[in-house]
C-alpha positions in Angstrom: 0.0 0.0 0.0 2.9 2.4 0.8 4.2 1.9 -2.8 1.6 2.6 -4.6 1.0 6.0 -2.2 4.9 6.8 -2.8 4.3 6.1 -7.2 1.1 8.5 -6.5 3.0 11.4 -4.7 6.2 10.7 -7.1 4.0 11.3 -10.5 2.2 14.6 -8.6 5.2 15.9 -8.6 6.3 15.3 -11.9 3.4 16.9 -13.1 3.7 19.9 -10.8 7.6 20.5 -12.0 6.3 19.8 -15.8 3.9 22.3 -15.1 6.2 24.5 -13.4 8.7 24.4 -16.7 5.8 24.8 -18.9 4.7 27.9 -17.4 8.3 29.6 -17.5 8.5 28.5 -20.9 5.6 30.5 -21.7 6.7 33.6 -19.9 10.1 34.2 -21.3 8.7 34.0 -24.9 10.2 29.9 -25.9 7.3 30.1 -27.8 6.7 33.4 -29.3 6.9 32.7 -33.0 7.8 29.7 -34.2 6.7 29.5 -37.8 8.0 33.4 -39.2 11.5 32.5 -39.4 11.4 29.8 -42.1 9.1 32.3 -44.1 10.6 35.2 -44.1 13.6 33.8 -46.6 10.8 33.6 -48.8 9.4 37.3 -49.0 10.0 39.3 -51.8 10.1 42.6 -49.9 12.9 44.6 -50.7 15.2 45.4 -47.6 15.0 48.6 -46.2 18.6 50.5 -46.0 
């Protein structure tokens, strides 16, 4: 019984830390915009001097 309590608590707190690394992820911008770079080789602007 005291395993399976200990495998419980263990995967909470996994789950808080993923959590946890998810959420600073999101406030220092790791995911801000992931799809522009590989675009913008492709525009046809002119670049501005």
């Amino acid at each position: 019984m005291w395993t399976t309590l200990l495998l419980i608590l263990v995967s909470l707190a996994l789950g808080f830390a993923a959590w946890l690394l998810f959420l600073w992820a999101v406030k220092s911008d790791q995911y801000d915009d992931v799809e522009r770079p590989k675009h913008r080789m492709l525009d046809d602007e002119e670049e501005k001097r």
